[in-house]
mmCIF file of the N, C-alpha and C atoms, coordinates in Angstrom:
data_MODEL
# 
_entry.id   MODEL 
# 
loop_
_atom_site.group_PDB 
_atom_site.id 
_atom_site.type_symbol 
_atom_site.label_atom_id 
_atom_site.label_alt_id 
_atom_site.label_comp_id 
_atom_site.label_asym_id 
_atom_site.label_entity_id 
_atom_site.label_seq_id 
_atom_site.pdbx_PDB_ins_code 
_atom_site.Cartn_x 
_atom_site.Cartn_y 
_atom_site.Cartn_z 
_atom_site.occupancy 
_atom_site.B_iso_or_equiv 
_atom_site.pdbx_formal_charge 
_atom_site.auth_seq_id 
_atom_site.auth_comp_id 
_atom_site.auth_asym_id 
_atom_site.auth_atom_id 
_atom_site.pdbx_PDB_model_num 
ATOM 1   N N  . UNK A 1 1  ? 0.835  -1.183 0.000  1.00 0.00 ? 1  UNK A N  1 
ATOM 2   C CA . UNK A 1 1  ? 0.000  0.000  0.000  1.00 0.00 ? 1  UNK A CA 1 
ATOM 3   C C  . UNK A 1 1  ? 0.884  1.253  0.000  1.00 0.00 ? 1  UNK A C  1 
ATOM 4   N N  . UNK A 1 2  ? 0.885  1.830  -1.266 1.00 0.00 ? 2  UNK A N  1 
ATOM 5   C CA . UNK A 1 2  ? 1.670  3.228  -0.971 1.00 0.00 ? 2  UNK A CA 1 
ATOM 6   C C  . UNK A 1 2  ? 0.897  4.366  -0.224 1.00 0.00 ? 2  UNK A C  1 
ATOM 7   N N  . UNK A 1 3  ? 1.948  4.892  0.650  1.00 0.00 ? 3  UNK A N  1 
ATOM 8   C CA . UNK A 1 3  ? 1.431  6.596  1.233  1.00 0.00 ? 3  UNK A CA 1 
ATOM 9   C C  . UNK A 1 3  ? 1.847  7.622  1.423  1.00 0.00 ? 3  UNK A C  1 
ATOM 10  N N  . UNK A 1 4  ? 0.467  8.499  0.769  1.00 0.00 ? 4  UNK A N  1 
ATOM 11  C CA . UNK A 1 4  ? 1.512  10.036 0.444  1.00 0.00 ? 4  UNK A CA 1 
ATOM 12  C C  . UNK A 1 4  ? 2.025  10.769 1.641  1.00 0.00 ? 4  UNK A C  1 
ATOM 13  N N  . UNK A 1 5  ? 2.791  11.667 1.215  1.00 0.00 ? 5  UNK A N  1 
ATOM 14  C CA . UNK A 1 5  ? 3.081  12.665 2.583  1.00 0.00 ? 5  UNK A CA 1 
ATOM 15  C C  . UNK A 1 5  ? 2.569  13.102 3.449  1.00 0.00 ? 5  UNK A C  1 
ATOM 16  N N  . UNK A 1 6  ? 1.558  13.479 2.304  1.00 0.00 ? 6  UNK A N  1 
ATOM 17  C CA . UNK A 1 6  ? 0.057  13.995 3.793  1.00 0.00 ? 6  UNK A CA 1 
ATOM 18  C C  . UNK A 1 6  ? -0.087 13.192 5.091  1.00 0.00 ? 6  UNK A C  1 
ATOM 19  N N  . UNK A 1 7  ? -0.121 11.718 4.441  1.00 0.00 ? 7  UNK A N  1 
ATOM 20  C CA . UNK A 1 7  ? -0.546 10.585 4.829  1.00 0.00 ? 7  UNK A CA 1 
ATOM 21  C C  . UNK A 1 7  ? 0.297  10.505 6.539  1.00 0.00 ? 7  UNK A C  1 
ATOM 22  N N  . UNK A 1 8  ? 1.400  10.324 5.944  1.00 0.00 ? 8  UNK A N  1 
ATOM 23  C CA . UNK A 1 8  ? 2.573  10.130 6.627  1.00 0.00 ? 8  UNK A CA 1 
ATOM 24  C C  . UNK A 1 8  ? 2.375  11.498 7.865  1.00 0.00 ? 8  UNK A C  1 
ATOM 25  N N  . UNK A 1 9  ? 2.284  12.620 7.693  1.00 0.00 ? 9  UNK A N  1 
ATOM 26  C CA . UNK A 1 9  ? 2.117  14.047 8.096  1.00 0.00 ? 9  UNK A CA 1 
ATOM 27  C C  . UNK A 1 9  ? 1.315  13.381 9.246  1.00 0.00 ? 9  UNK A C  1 
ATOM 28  N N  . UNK A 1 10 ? 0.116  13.233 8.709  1.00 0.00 ? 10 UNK A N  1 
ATOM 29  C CA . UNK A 1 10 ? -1.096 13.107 9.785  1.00 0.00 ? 10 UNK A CA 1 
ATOM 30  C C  . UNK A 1 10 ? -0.838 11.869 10.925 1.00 0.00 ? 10 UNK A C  1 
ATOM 31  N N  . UNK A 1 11 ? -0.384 10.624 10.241 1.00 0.00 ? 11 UNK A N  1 
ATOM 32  C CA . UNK A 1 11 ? 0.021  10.010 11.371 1.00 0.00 ? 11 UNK A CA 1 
ATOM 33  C C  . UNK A 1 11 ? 1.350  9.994  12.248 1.00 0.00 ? 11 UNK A C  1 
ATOM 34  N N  . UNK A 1 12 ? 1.863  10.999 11.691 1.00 0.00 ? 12 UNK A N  1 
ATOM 35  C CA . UNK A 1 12 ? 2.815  11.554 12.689 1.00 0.00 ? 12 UNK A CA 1 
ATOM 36  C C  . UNK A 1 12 ? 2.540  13.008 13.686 1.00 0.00 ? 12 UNK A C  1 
ATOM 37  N N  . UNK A 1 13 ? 1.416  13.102 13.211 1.00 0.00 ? 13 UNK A N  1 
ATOM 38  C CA . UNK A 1 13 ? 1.344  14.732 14.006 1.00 0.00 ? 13 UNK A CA 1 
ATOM 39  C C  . UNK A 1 13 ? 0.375  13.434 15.728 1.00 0.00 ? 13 UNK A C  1 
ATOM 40  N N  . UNK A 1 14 ? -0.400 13.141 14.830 1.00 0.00 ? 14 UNK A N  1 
ATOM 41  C CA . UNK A 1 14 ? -1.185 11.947 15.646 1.00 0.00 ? 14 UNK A CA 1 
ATOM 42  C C  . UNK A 1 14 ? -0.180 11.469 16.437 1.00 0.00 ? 14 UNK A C  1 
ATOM 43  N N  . UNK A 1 15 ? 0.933  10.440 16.539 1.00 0.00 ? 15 UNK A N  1 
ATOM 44  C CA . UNK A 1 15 ? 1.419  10.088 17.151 1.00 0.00 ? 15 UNK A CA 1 
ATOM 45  C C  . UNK A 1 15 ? 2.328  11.114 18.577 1.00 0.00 ? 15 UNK A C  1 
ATOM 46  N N  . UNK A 1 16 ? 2.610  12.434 17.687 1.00 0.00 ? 16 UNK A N  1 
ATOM 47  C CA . UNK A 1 16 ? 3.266  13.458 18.143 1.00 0.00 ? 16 UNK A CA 1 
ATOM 48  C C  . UNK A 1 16 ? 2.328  13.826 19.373 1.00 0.00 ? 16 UNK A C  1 
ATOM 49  N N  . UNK A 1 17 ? 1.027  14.114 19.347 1.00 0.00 ? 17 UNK A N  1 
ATOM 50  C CA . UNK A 1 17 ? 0.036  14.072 20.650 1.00 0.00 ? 17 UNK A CA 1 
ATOM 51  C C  . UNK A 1 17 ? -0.552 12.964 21.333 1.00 0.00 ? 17 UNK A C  1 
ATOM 52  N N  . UNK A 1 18 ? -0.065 11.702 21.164 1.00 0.00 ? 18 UNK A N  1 
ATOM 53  C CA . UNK A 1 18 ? 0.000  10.650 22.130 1.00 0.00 ? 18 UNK A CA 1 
ATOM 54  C C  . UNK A 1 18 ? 0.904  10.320 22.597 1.00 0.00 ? 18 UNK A C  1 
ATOM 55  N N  . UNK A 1 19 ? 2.144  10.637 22.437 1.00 0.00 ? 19 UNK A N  1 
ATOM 56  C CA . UNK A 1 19 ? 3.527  11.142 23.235 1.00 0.00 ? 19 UNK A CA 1 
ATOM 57  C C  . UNK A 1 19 ? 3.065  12.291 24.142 1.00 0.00 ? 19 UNK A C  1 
ATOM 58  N N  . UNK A 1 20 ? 2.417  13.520 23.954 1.00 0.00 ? 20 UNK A N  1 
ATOM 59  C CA . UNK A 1 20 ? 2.239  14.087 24.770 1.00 0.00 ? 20 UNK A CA 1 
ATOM 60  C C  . UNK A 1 20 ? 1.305  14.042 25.852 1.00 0.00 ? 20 UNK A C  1 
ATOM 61  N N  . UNK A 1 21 ? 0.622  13.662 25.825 1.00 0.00 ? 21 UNK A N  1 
ATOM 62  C CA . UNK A 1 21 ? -0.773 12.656 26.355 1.00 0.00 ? 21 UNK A CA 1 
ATOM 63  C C  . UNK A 1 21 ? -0.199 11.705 27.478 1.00 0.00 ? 21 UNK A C  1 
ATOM 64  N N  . UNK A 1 22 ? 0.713  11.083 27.093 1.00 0.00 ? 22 UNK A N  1 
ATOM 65  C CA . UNK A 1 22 ? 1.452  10.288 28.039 1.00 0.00 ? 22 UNK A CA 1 
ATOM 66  C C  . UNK A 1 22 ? 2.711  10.167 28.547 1.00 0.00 ? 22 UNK A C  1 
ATOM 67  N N  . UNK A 1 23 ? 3.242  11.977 28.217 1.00 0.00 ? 23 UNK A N  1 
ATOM 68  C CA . UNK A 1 23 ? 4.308  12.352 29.646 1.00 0.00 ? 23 UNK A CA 1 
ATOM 69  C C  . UNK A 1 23 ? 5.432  12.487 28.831 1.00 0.00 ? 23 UNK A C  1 
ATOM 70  N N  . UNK A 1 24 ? 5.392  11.609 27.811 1.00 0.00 ? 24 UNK A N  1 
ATOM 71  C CA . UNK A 1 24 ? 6.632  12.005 26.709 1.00 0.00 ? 24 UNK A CA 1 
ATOM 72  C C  . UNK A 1 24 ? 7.039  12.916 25.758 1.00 0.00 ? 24 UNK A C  1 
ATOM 73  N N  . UNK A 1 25 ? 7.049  14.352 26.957 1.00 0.00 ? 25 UNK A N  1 
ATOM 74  C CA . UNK A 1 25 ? 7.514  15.240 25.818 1.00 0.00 ? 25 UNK A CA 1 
ATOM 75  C C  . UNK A 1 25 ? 8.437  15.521 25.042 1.00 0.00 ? 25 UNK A C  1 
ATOM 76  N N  . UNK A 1 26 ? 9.667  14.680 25.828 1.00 0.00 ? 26 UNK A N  1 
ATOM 77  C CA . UNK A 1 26 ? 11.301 14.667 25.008 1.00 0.00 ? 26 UNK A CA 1 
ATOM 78  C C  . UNK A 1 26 ? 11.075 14.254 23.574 1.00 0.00 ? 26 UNK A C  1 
ATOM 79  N N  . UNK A 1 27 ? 10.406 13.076 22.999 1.00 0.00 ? 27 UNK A N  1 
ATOM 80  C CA . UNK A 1 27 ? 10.238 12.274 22.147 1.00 0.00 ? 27 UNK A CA 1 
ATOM 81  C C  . UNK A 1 27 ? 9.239  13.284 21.787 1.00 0.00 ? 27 UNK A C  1 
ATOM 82  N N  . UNK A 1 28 ? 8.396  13.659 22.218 1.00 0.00 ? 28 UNK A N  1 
ATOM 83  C CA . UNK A 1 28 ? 7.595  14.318 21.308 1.00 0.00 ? 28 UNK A CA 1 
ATOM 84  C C  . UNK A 1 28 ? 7.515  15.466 20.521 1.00 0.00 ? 28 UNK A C  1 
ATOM 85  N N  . UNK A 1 29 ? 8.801  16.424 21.305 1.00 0.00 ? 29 UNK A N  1 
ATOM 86  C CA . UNK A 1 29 ? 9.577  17.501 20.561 1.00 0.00 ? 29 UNK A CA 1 
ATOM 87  C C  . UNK A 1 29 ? 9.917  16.935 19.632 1.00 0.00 ? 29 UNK A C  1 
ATOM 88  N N  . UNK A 1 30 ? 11.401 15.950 19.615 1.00 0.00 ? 30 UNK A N  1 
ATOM 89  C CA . UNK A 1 30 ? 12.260 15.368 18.501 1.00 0.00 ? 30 UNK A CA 1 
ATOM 90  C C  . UNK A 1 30 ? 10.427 15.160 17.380 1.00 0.00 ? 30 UNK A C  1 
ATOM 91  N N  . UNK A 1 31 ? 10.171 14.161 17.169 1.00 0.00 ? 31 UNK A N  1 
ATOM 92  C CA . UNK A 1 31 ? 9.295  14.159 16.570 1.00 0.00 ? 31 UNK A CA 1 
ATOM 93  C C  . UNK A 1 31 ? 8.466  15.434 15.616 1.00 0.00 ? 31 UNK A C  1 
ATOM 94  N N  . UNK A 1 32 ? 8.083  16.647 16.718 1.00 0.00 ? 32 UNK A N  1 
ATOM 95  C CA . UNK A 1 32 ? 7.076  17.542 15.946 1.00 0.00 ? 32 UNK A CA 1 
ATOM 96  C C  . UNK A 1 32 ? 8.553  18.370 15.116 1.00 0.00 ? 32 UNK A C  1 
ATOM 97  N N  . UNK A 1 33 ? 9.829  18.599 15.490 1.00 0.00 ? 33 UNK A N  1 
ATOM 98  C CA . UNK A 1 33 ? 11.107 18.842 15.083 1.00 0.00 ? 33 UNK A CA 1 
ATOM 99  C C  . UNK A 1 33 ? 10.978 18.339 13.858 1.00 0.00 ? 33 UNK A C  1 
ATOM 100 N N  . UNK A 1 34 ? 10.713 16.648 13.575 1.00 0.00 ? 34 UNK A N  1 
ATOM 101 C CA . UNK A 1 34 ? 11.121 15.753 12.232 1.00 0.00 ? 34 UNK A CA 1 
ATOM 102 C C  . UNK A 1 34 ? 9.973  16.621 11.399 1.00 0.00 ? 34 UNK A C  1 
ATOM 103 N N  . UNK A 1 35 ? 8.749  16.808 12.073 1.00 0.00 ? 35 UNK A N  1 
ATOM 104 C CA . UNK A 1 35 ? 7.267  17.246 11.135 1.00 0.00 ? 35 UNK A CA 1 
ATOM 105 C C  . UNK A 1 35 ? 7.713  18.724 10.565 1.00 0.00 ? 35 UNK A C  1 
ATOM 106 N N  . UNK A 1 36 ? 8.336  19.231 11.090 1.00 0.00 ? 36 UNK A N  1 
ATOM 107 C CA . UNK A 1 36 ? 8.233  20.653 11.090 1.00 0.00 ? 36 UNK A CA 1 
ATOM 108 C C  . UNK A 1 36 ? 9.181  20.319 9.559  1.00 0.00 ? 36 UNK A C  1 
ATOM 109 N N  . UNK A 1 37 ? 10.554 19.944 9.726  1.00 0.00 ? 37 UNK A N  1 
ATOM 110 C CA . UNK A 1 37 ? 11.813 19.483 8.709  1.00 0.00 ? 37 UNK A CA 1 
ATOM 111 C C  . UNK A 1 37 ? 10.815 18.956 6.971  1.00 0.00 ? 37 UNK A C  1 
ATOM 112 N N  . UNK A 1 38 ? 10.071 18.440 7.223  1.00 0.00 ? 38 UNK A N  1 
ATOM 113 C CA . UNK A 1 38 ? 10.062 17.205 6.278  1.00 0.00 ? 38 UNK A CA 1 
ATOM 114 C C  . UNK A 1 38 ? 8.790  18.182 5.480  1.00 0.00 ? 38 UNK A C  1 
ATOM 115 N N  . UNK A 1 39 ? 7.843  18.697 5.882  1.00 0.00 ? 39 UNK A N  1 
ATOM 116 C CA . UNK A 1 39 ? 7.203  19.907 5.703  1.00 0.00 ? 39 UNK A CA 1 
ATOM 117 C C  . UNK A 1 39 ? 7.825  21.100 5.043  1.00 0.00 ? 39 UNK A C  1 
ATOM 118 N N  . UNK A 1 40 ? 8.678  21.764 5.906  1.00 0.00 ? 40 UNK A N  1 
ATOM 119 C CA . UNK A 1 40 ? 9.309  22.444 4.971  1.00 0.00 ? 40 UNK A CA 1 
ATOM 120 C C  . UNK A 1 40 ? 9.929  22.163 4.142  1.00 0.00 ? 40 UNK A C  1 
ATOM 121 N N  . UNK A 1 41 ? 11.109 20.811 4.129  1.00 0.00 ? 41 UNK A N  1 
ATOM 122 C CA . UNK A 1 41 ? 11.633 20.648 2.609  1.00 0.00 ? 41 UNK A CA 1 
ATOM 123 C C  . UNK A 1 41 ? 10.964 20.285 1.450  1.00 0.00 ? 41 UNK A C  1 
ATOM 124 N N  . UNK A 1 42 ? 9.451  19.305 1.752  1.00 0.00 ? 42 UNK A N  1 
ATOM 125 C CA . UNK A 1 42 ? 8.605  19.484 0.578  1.00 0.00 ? 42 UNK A CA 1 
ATOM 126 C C  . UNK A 1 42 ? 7.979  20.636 -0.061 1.00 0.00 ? 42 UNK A C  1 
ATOM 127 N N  . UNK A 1 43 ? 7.943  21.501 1.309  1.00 0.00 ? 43 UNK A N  1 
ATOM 128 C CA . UNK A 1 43 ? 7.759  22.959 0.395  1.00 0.00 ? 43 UNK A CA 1 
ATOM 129 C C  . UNK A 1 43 ? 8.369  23.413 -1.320 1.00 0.00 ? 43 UNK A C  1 
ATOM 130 N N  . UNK A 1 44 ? 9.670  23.143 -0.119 1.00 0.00 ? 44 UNK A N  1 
ATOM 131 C CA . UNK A 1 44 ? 10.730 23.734 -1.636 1.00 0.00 ? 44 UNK A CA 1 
ATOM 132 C C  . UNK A 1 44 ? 10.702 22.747 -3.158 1.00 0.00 ? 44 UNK A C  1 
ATOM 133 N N  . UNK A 1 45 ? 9.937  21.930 -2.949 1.00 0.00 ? 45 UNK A N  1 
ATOM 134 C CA . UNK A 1 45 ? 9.878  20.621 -4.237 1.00 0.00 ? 45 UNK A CA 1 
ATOM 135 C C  . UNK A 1 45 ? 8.986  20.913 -4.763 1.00 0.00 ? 45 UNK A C  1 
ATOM 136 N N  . UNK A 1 46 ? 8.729  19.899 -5.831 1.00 0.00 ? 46 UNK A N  1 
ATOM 137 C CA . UNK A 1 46 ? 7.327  20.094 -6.463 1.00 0.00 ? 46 UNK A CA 1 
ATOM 138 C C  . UNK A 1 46 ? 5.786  20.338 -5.855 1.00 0.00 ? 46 UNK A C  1 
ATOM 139 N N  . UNK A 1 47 ? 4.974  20.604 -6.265 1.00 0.00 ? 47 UNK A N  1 
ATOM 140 C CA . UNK A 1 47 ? 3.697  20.421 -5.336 1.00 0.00 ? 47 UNK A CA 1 
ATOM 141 C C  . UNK A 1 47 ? 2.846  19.100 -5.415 1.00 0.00 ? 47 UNK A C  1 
ATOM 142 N N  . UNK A 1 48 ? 3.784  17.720 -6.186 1.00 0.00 ? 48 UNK A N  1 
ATOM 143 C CA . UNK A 1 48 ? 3.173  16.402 -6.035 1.00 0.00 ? 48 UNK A CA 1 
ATOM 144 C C  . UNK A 1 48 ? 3.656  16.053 -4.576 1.00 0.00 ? 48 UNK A C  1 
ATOM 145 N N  . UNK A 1 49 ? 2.601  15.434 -4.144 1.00 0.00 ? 49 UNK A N  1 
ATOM 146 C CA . UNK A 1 49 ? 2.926  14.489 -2.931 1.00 0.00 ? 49 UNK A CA 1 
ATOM 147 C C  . UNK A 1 49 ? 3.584  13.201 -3.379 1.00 0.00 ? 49 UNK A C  1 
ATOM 148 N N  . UNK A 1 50 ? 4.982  13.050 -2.965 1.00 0.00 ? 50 UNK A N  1 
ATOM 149 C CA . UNK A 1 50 ? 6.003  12.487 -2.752 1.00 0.00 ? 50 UNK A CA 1 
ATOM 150 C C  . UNK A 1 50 ? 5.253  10.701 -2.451 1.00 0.00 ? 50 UNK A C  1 
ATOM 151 N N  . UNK A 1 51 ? 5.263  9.890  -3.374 1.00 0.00 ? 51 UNK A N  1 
ATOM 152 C CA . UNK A 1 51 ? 5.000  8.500  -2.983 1.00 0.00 ? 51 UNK A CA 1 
ATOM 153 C C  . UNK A 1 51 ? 6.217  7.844  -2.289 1.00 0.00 ? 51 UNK A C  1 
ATOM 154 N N  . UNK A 1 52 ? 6.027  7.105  -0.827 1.00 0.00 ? 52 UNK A N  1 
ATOM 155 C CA . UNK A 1 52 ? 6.408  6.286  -0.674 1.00 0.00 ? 52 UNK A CA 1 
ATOM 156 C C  . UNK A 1 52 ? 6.052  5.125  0.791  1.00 0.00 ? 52 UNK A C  1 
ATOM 157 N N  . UNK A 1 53 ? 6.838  4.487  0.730  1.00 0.00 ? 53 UNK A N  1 
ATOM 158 C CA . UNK A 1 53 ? 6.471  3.485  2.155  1.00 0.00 ? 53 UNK A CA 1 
ATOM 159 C C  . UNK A 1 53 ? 7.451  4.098  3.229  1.00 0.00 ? 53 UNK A C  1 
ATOM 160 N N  . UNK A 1 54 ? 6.479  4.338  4.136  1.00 0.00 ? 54 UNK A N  1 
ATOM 161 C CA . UNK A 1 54 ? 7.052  4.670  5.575  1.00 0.00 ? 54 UNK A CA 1 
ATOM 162 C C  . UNK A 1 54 ? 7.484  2.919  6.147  1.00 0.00 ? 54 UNK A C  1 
ATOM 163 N N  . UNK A 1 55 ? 8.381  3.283  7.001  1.00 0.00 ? 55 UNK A N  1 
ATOM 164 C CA . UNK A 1 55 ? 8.750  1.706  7.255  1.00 0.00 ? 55 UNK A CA 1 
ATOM 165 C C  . UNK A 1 55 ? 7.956  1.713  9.060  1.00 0.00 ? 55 UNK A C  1 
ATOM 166 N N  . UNK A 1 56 ? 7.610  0.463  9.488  1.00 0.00 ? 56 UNK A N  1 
ATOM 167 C CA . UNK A 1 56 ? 6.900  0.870  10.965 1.00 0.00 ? 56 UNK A CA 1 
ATOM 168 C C  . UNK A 1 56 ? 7.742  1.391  12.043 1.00 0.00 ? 56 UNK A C  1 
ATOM 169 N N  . UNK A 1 57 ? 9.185  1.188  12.033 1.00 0.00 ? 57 UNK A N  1 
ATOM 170 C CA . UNK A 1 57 ? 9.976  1.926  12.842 1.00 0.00 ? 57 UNK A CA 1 
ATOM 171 C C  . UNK A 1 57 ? 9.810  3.533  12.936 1.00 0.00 ? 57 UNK A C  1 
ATOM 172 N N  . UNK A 1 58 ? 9.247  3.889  11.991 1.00 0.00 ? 58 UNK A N  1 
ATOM 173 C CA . UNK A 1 58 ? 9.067  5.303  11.713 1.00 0.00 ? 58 UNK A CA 1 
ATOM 174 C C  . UNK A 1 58 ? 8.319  5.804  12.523 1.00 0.00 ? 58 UNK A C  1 
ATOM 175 N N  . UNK A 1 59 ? 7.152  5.406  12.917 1.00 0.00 ? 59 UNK A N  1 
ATOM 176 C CA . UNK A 1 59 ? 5.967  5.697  13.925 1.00 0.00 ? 59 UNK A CA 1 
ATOM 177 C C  . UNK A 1 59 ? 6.006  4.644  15.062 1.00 0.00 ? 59 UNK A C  1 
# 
């Protein structure tokens, strides 16, 4: 199953407030840090959403 960035975006912003939810804000900085990064460098690219597989280590 491929998924776009968005994709990826949302279940990381998601995960980013169930880290916070449960006390882990260290991890949950680093994290909204990666969202903030990966966001802006697609900025600077095309305006296709980027296909690919997130691997489950990722989330």
């Amino acid at each position: 199953m491929e998924h776009t960035e968005d994709d990826f975006l949302k279940r990381a912003r998601q995960k980013a407030i169930t880290l916070i939810e449960g006390g882990h804000t260290q991890q949950a900085a680093l994290l909204i840090l990666a969202i903030r990064n990966v966001t802006r460098l697609s900025s600077i690219g095309t305006n296709h959403p980027h296909k690919y597989e997130p691997k489950q280590e990722d989330l």
